[in-house]
Backbone bond lengths (Angstrom), bond angles and torsions (degrees), N, CA, C in turn:
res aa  C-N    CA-C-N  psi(-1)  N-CA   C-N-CA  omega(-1)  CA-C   N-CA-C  phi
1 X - - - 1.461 - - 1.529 111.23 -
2 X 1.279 117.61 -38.05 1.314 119.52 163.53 0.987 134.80 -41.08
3 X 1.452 111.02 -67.89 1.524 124.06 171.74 2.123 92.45 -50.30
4 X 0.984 123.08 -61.23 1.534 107.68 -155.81 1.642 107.68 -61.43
5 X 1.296 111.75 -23.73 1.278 105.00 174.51 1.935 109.27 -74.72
6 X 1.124 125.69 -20.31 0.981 120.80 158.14 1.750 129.67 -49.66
7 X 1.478 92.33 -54.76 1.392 107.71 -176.81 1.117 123.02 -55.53
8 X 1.719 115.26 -28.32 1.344 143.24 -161.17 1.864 100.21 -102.83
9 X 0.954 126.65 -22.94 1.481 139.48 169.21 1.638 113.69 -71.60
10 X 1.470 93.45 -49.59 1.823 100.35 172.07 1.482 121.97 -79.21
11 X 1.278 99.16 -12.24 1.669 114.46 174.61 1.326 114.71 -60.97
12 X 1.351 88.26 -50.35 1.956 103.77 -174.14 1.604 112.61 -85.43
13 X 1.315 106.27 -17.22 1.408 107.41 167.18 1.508 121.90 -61.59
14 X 1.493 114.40 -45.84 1.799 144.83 -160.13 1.791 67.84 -79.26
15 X 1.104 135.90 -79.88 1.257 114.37 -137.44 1.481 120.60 -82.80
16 X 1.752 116.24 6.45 1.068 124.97 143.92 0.926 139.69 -28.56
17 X 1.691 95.94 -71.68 1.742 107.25 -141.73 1.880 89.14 -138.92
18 X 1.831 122.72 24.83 1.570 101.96 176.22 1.365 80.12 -116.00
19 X 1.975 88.99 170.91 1.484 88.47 169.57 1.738 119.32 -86.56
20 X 1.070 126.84 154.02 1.213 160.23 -165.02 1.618 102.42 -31.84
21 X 1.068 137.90 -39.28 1.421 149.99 173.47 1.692 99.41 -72.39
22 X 1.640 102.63 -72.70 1.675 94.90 -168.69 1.601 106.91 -59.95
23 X 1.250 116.13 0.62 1.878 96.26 -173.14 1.180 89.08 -97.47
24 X 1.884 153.11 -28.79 1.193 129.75 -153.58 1.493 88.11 -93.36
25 X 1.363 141.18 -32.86 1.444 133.08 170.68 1.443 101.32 -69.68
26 X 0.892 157.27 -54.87 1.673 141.43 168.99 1.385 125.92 -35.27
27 X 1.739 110.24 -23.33 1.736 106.52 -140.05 2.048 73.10 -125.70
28 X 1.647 106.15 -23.57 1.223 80.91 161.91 1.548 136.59 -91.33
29 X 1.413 114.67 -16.10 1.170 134.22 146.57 1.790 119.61 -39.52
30 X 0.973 133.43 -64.00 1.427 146.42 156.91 1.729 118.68 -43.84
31 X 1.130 117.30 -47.77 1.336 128.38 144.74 1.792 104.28 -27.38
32 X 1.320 114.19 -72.41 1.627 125.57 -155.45 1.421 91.93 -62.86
33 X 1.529 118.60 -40.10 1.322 105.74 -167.30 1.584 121.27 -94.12
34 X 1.504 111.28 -2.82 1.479 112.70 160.70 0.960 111.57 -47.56
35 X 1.644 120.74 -69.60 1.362 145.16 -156.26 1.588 87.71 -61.68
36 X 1.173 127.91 -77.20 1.704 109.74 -155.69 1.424 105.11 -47.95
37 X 1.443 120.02 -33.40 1.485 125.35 -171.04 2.070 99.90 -65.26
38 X 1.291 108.08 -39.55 1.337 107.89 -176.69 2.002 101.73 -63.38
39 X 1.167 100.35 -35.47 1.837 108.59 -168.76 1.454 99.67 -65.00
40 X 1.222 122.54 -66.66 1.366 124.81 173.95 1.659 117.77 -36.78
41 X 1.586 109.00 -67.27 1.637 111.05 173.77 1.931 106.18 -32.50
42 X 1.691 101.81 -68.55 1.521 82.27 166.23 1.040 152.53 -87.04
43 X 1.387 135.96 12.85 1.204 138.94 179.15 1.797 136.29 -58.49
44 X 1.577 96.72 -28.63 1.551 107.77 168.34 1.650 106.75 -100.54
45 X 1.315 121.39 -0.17 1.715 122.17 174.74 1.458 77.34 -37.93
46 X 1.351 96.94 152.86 1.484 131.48 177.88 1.609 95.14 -27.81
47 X 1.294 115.11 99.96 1.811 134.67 165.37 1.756 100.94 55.76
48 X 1.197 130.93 -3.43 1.144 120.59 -163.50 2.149 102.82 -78.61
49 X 1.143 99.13 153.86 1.798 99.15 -174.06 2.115 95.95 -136.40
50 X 1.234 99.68 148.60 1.076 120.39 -160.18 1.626 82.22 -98.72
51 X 1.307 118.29 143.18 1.391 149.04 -157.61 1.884 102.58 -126.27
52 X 1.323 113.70 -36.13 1.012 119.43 -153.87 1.635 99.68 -145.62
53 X 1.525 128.83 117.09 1.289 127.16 178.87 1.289 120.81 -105.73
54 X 0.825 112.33 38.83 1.763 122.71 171.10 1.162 132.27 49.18
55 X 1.986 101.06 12.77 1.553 110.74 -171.34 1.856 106.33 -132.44
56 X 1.169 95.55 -22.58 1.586 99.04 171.73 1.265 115.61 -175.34
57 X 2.076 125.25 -155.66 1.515 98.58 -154.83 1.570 89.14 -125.37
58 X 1.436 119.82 47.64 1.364 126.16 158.51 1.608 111.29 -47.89
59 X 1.646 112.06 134.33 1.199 137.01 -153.02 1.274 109.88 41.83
60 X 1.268 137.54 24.07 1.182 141.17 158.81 1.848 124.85 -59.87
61 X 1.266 137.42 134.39 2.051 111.93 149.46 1.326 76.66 -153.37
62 X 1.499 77.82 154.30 1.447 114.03 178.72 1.573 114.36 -94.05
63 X 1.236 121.78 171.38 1.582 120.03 162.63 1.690 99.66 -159.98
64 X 1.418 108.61 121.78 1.359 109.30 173.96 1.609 119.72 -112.36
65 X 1.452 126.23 148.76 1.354 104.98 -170.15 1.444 119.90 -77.12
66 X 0.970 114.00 143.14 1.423 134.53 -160.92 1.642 121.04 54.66
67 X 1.185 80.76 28.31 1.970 87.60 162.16 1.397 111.53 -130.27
68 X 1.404 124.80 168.53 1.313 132.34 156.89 1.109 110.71 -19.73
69 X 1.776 96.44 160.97 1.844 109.67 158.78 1.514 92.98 -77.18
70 X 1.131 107.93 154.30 1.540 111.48 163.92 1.710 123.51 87.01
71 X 1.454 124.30 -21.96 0.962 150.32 175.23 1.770 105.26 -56.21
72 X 1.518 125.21 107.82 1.039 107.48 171.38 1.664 113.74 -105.34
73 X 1.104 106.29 98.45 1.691 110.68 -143.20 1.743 95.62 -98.53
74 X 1.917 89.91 129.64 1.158 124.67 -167.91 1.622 112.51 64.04
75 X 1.255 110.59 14.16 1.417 118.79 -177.13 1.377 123.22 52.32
76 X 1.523 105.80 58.44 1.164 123.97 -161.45 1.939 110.81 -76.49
77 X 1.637 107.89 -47.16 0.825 112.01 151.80 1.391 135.91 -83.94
78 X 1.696 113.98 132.52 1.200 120.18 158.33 1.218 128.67 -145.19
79 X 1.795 104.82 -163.74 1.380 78.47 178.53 1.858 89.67 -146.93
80 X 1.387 97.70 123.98 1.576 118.35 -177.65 1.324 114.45 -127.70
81 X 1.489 139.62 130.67 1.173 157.06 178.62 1.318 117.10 56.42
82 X 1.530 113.43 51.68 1.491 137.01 -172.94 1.692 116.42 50.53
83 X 1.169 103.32 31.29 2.035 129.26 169.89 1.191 107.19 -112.17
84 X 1.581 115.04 143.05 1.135 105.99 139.23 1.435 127.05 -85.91
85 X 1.102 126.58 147.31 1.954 128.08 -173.68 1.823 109.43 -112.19
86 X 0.834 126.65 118.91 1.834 130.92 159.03 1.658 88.87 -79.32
87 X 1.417 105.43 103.43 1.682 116.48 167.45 1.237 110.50 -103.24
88 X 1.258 108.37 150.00 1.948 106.37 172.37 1.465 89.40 -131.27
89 X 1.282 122.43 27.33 1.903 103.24 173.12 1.815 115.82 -63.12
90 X 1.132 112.42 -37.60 1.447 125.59 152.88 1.465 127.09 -34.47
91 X 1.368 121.61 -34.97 1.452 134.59 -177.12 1.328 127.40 -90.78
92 X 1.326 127.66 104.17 1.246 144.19 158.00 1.892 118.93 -22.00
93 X 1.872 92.23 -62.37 0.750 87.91 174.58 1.630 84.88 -167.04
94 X 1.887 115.80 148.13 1.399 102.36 174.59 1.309 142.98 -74.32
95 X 0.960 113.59 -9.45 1.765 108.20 174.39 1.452 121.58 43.28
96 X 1.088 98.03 60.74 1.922 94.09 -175.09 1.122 123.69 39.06
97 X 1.267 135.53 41.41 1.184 132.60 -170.75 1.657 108.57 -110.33
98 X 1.577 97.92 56.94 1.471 99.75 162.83 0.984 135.90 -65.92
99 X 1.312 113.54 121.11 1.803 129.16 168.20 1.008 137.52 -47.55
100 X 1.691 143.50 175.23 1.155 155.87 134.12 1.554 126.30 -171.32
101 X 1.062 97.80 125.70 1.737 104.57 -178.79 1.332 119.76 -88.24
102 X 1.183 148.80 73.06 1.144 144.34 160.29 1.331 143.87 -29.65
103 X 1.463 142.53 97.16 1.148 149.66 -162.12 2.007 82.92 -70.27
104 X 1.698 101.46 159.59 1.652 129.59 -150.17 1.536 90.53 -84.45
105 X 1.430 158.06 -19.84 1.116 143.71 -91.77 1.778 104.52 170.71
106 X 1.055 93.87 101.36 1.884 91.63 173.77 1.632 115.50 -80.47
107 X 1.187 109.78 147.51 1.537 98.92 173.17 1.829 106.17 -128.50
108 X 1.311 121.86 -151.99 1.166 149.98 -124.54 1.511 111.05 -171.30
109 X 1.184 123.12 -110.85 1.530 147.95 173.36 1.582 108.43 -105.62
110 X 1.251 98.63 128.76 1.427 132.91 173.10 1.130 124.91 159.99
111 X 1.621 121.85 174.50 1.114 145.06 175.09 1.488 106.34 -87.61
112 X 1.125 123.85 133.31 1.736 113.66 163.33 1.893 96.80 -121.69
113 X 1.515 120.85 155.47 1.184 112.23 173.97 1.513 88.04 -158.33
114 X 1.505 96.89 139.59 1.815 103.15 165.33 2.045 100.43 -167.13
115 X 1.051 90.79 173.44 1.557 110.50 -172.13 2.354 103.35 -103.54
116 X 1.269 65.33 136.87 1.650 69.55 179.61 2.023 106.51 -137.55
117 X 0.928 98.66 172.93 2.009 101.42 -175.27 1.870 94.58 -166.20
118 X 1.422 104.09 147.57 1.495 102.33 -176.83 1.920 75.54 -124.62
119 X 1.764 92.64 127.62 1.923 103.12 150.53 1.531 110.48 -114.81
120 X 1.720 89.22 -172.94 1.751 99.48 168.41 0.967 116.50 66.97
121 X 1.544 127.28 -158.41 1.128 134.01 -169.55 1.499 117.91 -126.76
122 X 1.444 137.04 168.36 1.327 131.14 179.36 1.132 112.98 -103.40
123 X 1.859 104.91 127.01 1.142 113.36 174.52 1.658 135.60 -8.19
124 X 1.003 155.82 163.19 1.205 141.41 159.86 1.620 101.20 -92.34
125 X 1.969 100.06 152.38 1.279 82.88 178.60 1.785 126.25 101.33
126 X 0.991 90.32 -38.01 1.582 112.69 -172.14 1.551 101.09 -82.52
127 X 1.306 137.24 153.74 1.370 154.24 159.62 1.382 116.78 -54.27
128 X 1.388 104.14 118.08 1.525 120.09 -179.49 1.449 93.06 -22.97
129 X 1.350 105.95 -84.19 1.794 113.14 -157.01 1.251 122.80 -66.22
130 X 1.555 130.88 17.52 1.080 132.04 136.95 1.758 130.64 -75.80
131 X 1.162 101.20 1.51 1.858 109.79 178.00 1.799 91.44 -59.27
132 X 1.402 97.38 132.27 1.473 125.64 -175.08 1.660 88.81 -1.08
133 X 1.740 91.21 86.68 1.047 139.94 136.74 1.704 161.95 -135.31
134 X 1.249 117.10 102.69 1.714 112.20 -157.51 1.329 100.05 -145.26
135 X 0.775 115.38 -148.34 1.808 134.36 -139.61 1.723 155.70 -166.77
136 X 0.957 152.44 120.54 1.387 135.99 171.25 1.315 101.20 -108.85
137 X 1.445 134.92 139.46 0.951 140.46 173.96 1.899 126.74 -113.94
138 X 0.966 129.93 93.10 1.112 149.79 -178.73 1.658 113.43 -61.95
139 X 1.140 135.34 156.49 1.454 158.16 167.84 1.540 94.69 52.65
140 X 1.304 137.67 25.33 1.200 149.48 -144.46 1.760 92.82 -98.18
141 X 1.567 108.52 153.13 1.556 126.32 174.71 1.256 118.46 -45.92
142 X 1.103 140.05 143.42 1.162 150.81 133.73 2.445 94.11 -13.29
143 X 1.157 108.97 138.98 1.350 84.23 170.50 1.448 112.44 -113.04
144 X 1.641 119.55 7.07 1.034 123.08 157.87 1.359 115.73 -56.01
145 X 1.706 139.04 -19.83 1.439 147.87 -179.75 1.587 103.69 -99.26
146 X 1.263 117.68 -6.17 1.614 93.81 165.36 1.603 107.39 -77.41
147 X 1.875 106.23 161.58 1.098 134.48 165.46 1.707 105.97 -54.79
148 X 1.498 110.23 144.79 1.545 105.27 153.63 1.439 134.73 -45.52
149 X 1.295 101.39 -38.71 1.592 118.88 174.33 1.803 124.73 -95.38
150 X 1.237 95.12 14.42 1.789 92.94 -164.74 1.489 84.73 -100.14
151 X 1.849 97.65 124.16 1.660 111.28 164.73 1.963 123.30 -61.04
152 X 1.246 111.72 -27.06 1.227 99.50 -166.99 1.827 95.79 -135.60
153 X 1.113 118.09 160.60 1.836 116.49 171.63 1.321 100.84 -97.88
154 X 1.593 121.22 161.34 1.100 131.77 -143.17 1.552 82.61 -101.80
155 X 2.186 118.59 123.37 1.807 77.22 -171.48 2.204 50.41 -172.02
156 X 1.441 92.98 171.04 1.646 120.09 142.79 1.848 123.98 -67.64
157 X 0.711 121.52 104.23 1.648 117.14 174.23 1.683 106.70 -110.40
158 X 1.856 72.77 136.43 1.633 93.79 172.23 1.247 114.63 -84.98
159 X 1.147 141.22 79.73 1.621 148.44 -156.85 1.405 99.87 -60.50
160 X 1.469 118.89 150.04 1.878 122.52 -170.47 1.435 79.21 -145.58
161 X 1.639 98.70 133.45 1.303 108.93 174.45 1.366 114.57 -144.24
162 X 1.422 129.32 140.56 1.583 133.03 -179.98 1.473 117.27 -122.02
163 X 1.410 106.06 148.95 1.667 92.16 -156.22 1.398 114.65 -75.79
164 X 1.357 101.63 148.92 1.835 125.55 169.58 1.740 100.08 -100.63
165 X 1.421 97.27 112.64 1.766 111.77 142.52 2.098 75.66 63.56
166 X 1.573 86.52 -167.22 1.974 89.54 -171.36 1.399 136.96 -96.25
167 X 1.961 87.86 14.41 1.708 120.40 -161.66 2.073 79.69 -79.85
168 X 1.643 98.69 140.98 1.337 98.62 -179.52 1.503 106.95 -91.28
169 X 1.482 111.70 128.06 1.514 127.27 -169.59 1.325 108.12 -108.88
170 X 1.187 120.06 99.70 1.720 119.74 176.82 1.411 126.66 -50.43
171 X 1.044 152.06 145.31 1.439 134.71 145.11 1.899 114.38 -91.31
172 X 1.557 94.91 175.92 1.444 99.76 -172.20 1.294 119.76 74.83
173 X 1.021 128.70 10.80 1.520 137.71 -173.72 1.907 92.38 -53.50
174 X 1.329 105.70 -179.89 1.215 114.43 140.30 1.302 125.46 -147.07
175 X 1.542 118.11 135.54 2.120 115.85 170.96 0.929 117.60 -87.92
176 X 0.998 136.50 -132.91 2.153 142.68 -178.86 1.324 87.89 157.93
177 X 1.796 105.78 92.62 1.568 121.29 147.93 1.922 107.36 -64.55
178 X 1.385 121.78 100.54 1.313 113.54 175.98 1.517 103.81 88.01
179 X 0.847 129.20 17.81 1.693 119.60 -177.95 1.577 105.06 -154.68
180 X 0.804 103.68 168.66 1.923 132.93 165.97 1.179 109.85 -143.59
181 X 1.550 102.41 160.86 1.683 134.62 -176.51 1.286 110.69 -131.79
182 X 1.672 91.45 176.10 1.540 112.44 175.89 1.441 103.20 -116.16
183 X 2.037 114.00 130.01 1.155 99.61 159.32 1.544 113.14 -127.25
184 X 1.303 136.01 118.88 1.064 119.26 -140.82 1.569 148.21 89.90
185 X 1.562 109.07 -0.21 1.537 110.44 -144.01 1.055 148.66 70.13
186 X 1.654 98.32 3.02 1.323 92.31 165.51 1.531 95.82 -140.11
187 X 1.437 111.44 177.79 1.505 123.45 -162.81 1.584 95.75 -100.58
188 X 1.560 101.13 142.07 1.520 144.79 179.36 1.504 110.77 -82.11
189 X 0.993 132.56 139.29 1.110 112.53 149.92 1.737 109.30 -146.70
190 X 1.234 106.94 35.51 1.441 104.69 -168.20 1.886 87.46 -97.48
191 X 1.322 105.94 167.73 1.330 120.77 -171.48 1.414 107.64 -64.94
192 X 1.134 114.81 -63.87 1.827 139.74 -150.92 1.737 91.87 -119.10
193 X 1.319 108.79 147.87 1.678 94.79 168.86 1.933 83.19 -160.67
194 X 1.217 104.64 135.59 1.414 124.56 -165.99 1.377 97.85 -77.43
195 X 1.296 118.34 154.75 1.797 145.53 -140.00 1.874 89.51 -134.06
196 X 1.406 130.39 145.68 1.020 132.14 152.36 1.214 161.62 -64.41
197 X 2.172 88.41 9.12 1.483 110.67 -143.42 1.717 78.42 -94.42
198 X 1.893 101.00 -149.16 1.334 98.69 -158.23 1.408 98.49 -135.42
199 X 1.057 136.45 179.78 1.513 155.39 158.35 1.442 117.91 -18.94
200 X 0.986 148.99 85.05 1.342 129.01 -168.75 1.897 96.67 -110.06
201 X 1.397 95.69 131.09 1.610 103.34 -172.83 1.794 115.81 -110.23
202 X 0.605 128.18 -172.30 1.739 137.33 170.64 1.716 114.65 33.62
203 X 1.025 130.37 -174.45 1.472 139.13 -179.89 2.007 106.77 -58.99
204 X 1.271 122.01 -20.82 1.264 129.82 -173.75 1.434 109.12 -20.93
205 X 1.521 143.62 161.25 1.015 159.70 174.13 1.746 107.30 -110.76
206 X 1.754 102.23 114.17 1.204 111.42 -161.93 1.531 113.88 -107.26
207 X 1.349 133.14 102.98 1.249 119.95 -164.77 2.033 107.81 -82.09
208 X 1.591 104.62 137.96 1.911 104.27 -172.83 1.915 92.90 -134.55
209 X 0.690 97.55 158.94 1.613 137.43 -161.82 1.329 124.42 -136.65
210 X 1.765 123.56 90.25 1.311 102.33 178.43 1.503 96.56 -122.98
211 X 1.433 106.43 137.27 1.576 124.64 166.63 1.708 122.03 -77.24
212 X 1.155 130.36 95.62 1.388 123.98 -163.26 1.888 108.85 -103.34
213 X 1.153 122.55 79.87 1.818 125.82 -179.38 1.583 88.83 -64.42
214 X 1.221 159.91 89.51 1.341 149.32 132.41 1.575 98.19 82.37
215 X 1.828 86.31 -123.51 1.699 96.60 175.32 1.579 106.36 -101.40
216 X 1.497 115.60 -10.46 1.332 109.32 -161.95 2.246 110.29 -61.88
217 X 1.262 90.64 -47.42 1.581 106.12 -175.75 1.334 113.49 -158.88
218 X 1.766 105.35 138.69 1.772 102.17 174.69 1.633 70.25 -140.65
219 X 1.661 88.64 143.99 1.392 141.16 156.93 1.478 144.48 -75.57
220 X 1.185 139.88 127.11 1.485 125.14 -159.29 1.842 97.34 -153.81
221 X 1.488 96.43 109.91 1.467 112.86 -163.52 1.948 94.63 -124.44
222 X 1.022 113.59 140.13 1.719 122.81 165.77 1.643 105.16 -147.43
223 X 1.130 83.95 157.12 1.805 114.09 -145.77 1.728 103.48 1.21
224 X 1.695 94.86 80.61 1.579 115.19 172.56 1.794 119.63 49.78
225 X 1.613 99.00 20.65 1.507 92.37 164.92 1.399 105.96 -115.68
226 X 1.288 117.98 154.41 1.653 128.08 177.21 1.436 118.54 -62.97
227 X 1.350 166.78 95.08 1.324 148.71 -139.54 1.040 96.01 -144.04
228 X 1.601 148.14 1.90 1.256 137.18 -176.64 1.455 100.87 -171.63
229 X 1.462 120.85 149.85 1.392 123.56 -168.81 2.013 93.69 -167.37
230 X 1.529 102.31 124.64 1.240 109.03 -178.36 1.537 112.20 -159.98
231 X 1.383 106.22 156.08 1.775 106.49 -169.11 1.422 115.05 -132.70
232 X 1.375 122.47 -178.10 1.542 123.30 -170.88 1.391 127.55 4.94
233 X 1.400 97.83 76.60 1.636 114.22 -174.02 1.756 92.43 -75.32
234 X 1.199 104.71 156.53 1.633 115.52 -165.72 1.589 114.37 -163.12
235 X 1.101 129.16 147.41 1.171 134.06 -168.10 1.460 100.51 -74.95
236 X 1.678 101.25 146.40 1.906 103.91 157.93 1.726 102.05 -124.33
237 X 1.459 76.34 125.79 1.706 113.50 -143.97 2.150 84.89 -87.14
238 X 1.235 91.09 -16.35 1.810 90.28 161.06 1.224 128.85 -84.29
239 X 1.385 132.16 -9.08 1.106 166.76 -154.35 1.759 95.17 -82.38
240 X 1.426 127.26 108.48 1.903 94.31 173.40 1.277 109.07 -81.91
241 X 1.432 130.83 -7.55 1.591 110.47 -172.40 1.596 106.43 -73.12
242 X 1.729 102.97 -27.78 1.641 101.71 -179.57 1.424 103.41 -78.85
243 X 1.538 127.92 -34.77 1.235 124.42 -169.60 1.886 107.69 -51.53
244 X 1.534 104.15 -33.92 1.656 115.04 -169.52 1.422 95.71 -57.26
245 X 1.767 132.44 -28.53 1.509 128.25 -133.06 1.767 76.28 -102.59
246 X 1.535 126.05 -25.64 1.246 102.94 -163.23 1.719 130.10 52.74
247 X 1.026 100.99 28.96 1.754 115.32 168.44 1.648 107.24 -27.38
248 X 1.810 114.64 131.26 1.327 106.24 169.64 1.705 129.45 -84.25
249 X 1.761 88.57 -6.62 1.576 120.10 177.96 1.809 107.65 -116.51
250 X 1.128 98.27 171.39 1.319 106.32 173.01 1.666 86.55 -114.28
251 X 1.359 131.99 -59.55 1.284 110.43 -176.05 0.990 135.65 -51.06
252 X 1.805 130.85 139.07 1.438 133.63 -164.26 1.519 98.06 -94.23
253 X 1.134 132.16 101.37 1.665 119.76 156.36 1.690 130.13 -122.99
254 X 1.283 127.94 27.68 1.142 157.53 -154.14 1.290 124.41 -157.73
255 X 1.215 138.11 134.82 1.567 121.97 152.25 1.887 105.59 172.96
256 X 1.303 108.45 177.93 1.512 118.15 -168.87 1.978 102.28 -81.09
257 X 0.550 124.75 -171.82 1.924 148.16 -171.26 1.685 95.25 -146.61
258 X 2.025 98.71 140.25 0.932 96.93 -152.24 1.312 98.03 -162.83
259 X 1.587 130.80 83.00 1.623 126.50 -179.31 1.446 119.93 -59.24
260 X 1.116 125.52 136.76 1.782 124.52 -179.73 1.296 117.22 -92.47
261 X 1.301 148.11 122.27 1.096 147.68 142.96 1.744 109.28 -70.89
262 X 1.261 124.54 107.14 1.776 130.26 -172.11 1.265 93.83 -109.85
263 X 1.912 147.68 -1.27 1.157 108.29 177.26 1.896 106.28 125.51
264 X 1.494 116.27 -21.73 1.286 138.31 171.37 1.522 92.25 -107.03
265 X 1.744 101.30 139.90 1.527 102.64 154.99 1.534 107.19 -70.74
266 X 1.472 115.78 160.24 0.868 129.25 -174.64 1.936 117.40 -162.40
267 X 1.327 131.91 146.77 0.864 127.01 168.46 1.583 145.82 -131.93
268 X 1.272 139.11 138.38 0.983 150.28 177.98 1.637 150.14 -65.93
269 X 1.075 141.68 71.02 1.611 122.91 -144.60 1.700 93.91 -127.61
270 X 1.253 115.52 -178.22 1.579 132.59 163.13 1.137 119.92 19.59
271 X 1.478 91.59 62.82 2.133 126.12 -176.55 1.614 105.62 -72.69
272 X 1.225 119.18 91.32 2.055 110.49 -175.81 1.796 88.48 -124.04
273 X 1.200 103.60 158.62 1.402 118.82 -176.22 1.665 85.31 -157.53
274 X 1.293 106.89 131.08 1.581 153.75 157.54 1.516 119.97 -79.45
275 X 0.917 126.86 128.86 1.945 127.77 -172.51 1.908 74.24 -112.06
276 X 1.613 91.41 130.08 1.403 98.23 157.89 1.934 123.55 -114.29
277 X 1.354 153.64 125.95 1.200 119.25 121.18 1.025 133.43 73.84
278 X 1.596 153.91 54.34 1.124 141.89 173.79 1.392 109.96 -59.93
279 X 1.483 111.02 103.73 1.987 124.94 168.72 1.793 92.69 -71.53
């Protein structure tokens, strides 16, 4: 806390007394280093580990459709003022060139929690129903096994949504690119299935929460309310992007994490993941 009150003392100093150029490169510089300073403070909170260090996209890769693994095309991802950003200032126009960033590391059980906000405007070009629309994707492929051309990885997604026009648009939803669930005990198979949460409007910073037990149950909580609850997610083995993965199970209980760029800017901050417990 010290040090940040420092940082925050010299902040207000630079924007005193520099001229007008060197203070927005200083104050954005200082900016970058709050945030890693904020990542660090939390990273050992009770078992929680920082995913994301507020300075660049270490253990990060990308995969865009119809590009390379690794390709961060048009430099869509980055990372500016201790966020990550899905930018399209680069883009003409989008061309399906759906995203995803993949964290280094598959898991199992845990908690993942981070803050997200949709600005700006939507790409041109892009699909109505992606307007501030994106994603985290859970139990998701290896993305070294997607196709060049496959728009989405075969995974559970936590759908993030911001409102269109005055029709009320939930967030937290969840789809199943390649998969189905259970809600209730019995099996799902609809694409998208609506979340309980509420409207989320303007540039605001939205805090989400997903609880992942294996295959038994994953969880989907925003700003600390419960809004979705679902179990034994499982492959649909009719599916060809899953058919390509050749699964030795049909049950899903494993897989990589996976931010979406769909075509809206969108943004990323205070990425912590929790190892839980095998019950």
């Amino acid at each position: 806390m010290a040090n940040t009150g420092k940082l925050l003392a010299f902040s207000r100093t630079v924007w005193a007394h520099a001229p007008l150029g060197l203070a927005l490169v200083l104050g954005s510089v200082l900016g970058s280093l709050l945030a890693a300073q904020n990542t660090a403070a939390h990273a050992d909170d009770a078992g929680w580990q920082a995913l994301f260090n507020g300075k660049d996209l270490s253990g990060w890769q990308m995969k865009f459709a119809g590009r390379p693994l690794g390709e961060n095309y048009k430099n869509t991802f980055r990372v500016e003022d201790g966020v990550i950003r899905a930018n399209y200032d680069d883009y003409q126009a989008f061309e399906g060139r759906f995203g995803h960033l993949f964290w280094q590391t598959p898991y199992s059980n845990y908690r993942l929690r981070f803050e997200y906000r949709f600005t700006g405007h939507q790409t041109a070009g892009a699909p109505g129903w992606a307007f501030r629309n994106s994603g985290v994707m859970v139990h998701a492929q290896a993305p070294e096994s997607m196709t060049t051309d496959q728009d989405f990885p075969v995974s559970i997604e936590v759908q993030l949504l911001g409102q269109q026009g005055s029709d009320a648009r939930p967030t937290g939803n969840v789809c199943t690119p390649g998969t189905h669930i259970h809600i209730d005990g019995k099996l799902v198979k609809d694409h998208c299935i609506t979340s309980r949460a509420g409207t989320h409007t303007g540039d605001d910073w939205v805090h989400a929460e997903v609880v992942v037990r294996g295959g038994a149950l994953i969880q989907h909580l925003i700003n600390g309310e419960l809004v979705m609850e679902y179990s034994h997610p499982q492959y649909d083995l009719l599916e060809p992007d899953t058919r390509n993965l050749k699964p030795a199970l049909a049950d899903l209980s494993q897989g990589y994490i996976a931010f979406q760029a769909e075509s809206h800017p969108v943004e990323f901050r205070n990425i912590y993941l929790k190892l839980l417990d095998t019950e």
